[in-house]
GUZADO-865944 format. One record per residue: x, y, z of N, C-alpha, C, O in turn; residue in three letters. Coordinates in nm, 4 decimals, decimal comma, padded with zeros to 6 digits. Each point is the difference from the previous one (the first is absolute). Layout:
[atom [X; Y; Z]; [X; Y; Z]; [X; Y; Z]; [X; Y; Z]; ala]
...
***
This chain:
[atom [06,4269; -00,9374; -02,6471]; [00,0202; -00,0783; 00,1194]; [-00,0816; -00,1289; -00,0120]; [-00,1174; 00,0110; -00,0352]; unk]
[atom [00,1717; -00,1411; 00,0627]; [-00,0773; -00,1222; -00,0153]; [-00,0480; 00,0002; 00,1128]; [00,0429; 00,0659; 00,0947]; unk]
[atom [-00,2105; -00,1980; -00,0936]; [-00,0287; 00,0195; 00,1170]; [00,0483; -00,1086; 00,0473]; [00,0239; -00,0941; -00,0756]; unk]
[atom [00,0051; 00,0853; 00,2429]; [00,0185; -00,1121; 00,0767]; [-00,1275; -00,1166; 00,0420]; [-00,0825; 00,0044; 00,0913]; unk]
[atom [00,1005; -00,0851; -00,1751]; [-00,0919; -00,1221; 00,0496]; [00,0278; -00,0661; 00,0938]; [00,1201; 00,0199; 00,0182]; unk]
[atom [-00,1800; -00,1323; 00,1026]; [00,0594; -00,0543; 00,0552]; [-00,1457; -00,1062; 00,0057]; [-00,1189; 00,0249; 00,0197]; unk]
[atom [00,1873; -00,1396; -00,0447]; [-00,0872; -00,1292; -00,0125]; [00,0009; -00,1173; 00,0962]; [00,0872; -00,0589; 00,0639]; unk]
[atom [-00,2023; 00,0496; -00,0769]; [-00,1171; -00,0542; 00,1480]; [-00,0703; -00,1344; -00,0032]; [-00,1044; -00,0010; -00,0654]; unk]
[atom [00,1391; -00,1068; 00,1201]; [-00,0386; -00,1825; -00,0849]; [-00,1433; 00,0673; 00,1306]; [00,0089; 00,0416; 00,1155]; unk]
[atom [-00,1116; -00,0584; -00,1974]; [-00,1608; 00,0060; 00,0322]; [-00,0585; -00,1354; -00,0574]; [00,0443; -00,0456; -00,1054]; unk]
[atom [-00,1646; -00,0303; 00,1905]; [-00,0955; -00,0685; -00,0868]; [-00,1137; 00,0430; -00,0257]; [-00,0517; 00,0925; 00,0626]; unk]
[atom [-00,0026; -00,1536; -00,1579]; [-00,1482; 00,0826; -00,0537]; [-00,0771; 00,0383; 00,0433]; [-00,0676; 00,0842; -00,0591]; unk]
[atom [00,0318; -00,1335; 00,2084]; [-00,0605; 00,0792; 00,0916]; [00,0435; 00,1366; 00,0430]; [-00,0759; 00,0969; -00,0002]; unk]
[atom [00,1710; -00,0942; 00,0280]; [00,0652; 00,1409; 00,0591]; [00,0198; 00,0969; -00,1514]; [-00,0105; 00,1198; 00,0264]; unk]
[atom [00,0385; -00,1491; -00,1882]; [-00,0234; 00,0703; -00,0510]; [-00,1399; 00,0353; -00,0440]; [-00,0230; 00,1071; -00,0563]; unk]
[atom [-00,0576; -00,1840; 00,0783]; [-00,1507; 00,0191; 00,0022]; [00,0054; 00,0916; 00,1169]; [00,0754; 00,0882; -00,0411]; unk]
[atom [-00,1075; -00,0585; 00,1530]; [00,0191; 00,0770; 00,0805]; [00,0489; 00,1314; -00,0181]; [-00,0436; 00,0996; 00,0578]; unk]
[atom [00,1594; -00,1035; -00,1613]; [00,0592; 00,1450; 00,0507]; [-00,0502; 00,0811; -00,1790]; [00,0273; 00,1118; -00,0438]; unk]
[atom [-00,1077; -00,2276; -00,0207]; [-00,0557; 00,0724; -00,1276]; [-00,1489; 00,0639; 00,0923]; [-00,0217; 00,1208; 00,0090]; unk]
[atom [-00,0458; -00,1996; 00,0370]; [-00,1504; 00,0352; 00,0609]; [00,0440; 00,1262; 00,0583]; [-00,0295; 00,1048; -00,0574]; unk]
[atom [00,1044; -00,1039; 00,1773]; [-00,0079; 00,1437; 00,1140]; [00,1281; 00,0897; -00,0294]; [-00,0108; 00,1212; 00,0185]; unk]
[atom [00,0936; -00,1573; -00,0493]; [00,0844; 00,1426; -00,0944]; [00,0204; -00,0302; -00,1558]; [00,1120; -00,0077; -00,0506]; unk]
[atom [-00,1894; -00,0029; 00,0045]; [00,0412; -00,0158; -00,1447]; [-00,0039; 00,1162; -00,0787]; [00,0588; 00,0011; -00,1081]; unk]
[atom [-00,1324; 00,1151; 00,1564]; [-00,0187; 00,1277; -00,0287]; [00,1443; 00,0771; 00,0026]; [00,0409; 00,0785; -00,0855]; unk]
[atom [00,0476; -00,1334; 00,2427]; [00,1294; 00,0811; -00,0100]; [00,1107; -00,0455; -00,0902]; [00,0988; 00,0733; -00,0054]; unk]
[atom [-00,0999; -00,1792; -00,0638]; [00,0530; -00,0623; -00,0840]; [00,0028; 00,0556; -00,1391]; [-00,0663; -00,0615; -00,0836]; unk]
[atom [00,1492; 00,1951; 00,0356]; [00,0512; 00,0163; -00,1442]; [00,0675; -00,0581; -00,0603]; [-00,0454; -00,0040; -00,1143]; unk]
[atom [00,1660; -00,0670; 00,1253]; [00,0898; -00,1065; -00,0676]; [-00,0932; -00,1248; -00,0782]; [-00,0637; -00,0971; 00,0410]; unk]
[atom [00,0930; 00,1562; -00,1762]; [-00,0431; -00,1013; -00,0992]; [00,0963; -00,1482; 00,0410]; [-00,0137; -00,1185; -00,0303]; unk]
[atom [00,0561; 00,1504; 00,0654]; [00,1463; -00,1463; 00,0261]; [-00,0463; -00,0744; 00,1299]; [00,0386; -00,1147; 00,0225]; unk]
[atom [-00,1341; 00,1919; 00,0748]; [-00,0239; -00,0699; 00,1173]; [-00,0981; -00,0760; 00,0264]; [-00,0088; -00,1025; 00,0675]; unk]
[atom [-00,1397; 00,2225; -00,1874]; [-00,1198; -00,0558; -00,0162]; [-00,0290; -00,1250; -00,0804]; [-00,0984; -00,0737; 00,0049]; unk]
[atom [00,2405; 00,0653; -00,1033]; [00,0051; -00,1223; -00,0925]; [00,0238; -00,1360; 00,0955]; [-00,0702; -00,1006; -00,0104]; unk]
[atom [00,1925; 00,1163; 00,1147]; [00,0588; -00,0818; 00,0310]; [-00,1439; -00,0613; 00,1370]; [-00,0574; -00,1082; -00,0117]; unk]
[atom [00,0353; 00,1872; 00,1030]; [-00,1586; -00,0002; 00,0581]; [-00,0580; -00,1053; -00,0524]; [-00,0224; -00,1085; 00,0535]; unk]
[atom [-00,0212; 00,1741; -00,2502]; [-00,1493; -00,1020; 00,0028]; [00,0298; -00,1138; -00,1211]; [-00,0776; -00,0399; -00,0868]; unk]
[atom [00,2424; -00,0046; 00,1164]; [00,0736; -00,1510; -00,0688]; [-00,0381; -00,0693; 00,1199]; [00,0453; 00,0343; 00,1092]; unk]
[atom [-00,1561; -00,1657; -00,1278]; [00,0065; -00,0860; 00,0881]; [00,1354; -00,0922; 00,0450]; [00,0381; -00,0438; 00,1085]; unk]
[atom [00,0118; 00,0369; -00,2377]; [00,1780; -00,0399; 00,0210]; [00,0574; 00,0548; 00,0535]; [00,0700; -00,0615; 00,0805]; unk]
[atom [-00,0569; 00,2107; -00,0847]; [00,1358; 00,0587; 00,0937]; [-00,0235; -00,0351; 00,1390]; [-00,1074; 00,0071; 00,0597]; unk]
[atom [00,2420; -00,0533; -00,0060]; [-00,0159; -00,0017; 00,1683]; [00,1003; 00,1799; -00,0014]; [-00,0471; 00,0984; 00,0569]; unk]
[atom [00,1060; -00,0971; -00,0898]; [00,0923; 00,1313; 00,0128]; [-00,0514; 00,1244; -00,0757]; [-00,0046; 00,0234; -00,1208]; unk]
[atom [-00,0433; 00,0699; 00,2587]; [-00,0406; 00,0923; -00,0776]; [00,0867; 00,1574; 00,0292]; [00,0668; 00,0322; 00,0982]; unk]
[atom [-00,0954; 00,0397; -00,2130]; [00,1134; 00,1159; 00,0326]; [-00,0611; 00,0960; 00,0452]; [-00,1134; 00,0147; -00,0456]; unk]
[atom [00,1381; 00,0372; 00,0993]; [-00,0663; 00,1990; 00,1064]; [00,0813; 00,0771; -00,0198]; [00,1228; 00,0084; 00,0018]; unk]
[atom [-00,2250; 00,0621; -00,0260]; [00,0970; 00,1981; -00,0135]; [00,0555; -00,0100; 00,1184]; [-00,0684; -00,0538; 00,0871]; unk]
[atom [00,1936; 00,0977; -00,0543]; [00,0740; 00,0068; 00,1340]; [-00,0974; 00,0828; 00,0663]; [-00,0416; -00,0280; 00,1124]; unk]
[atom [-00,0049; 00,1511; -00,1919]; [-00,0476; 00,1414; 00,0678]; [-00,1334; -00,0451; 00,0403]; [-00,0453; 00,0145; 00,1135]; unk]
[atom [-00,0263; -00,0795; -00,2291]; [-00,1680; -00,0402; 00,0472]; [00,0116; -00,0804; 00,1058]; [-00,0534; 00,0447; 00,1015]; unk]
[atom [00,1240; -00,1849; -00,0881]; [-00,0638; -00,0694; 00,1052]; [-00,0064; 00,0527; 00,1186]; [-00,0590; -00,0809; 00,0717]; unk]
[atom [00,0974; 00,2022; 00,0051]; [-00,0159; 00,0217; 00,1429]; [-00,2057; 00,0672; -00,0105]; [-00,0963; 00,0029; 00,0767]; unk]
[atom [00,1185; 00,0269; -00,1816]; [-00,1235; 00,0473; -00,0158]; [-00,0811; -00,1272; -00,0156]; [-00,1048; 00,0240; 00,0601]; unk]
[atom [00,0992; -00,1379; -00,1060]; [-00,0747; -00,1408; -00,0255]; [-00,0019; -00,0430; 00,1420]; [-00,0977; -00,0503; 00,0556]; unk]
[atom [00,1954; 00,0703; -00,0093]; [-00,0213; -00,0570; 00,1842]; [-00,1102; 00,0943; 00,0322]; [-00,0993; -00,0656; 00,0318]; unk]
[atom [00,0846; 00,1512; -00,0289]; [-00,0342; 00,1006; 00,0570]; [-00,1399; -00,0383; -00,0326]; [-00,0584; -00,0697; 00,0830]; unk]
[atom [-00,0080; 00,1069; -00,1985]; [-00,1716; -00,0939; -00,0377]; [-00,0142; -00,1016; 00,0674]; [-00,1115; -00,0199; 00,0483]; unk]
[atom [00,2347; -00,0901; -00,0200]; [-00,0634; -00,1480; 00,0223]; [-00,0156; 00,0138; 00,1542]; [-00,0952; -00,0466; 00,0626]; unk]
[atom [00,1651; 00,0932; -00,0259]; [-00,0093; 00,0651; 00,1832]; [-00,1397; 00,0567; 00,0246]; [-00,0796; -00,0246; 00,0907]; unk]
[atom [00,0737; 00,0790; -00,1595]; [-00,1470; 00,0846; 00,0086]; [-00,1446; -00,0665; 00,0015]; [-00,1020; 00,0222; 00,0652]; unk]
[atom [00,1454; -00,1369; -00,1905]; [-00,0931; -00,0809; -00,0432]; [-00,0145; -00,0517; 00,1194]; [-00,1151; 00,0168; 00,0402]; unk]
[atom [00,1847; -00,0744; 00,0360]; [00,0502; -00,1059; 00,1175]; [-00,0765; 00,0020; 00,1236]; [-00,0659; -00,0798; 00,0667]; unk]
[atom [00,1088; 00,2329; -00,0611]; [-00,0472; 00,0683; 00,1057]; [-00,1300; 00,0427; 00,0374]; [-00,0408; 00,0576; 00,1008]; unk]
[atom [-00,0120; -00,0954; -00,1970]; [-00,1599; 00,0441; -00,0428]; [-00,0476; -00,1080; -00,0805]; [-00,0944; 00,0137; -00,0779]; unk]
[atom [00,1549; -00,1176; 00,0937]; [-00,1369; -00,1026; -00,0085]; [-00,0675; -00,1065; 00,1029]; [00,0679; -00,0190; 00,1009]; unk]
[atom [-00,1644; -00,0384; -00,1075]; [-00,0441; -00,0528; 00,1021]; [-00,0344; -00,1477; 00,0044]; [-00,0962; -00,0539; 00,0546]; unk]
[atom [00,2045; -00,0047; -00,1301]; [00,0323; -00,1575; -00,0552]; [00,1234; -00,0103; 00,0716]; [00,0985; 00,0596; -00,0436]; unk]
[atom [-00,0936; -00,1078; 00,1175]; [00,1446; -00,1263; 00,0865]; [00,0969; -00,0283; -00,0946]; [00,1169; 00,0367; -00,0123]; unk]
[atom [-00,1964; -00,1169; -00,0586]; [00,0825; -00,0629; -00,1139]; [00,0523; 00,1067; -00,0731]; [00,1205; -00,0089; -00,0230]; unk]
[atom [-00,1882; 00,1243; -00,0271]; [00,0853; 00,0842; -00,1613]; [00,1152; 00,0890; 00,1356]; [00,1170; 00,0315; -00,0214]; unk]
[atom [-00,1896; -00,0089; 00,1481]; [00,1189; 00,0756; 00,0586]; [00,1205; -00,0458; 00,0291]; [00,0934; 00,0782; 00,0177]; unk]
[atom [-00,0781; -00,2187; -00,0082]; [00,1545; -00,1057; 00,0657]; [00,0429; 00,0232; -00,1854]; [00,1164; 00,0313; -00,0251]; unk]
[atom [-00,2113; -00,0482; -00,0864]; [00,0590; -00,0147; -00,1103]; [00,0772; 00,1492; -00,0183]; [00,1219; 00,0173; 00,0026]; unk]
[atom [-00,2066; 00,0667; -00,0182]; [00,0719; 00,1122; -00,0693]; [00,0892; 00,0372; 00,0871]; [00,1092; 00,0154; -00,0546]; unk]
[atom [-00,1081; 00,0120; 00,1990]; [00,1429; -00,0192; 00,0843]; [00,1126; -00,0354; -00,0039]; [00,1085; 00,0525; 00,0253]; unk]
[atom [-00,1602; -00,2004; -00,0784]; [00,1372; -00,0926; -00,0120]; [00,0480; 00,0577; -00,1717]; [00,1211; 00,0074; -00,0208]; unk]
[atom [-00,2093; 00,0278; -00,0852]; [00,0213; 00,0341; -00,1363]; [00,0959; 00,1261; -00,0096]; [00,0996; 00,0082; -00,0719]; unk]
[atom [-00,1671; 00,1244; 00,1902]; [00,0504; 00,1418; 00,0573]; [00,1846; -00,0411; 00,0845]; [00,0974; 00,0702; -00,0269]; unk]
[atom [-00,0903; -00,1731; 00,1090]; [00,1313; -00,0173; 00,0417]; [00,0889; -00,0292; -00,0610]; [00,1073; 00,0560; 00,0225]; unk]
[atom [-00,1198; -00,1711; -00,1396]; [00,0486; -00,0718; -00,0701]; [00,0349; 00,0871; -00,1467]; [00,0769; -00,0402; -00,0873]; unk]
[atom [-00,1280; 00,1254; 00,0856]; [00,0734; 00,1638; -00,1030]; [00,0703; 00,0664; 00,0795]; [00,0917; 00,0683; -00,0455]; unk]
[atom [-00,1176; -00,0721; 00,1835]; [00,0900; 00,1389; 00,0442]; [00,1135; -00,1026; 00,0496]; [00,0842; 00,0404; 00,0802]; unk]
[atom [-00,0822; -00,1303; -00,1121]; [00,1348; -00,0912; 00,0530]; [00,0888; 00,0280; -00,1370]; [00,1145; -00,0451; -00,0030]; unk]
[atom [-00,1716; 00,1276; -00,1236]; [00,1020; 00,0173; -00,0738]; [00,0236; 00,1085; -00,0330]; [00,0669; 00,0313; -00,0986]; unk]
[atom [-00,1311; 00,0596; 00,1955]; [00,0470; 00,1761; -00,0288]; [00,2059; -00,0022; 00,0271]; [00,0650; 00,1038; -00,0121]; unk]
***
């Protein structure tokens, strides 16, 4: 069975972001590559992992106590689940 990718235009901030606080749930050699290419704007996700990558950055979100990283990872957390 192949897996289903589905690809995501991110800037380096937001893949900086989702390497720091879920980079742990991240197995795809294909995702972690595409992540830490400062070139790629398009990056690909396990169909199956990313509900789980929302899921860390929510958390992260939710529990931090910076203004700023919470509007970020929010807007980083919506802007994936706008492609479930």
């Amino acid at each position: 069975m192949s897996i289903k990718y589905i690809e995501i235009e991110l800037t380096n901030d937001e893949k900086e972001a989702i390497l720091n606080h879920s980079g742990f749930i991240i197995t795809s050699d294909i995702t972690k590559k595409d992540l830490s290419d400062k070139r790629s704007k398009w990056i690909r996700f396990n169909s199956t992992s990313l509900p789980d990558i929302i899921g860390e950055l929510s958390y992260k979100c939710n529990r931090s106590r910076n203004d700023n990283e919470v509007f970020f990872l929010n807007d980083l957390a919506s802007h994936l689940e706008n492609h479930l």
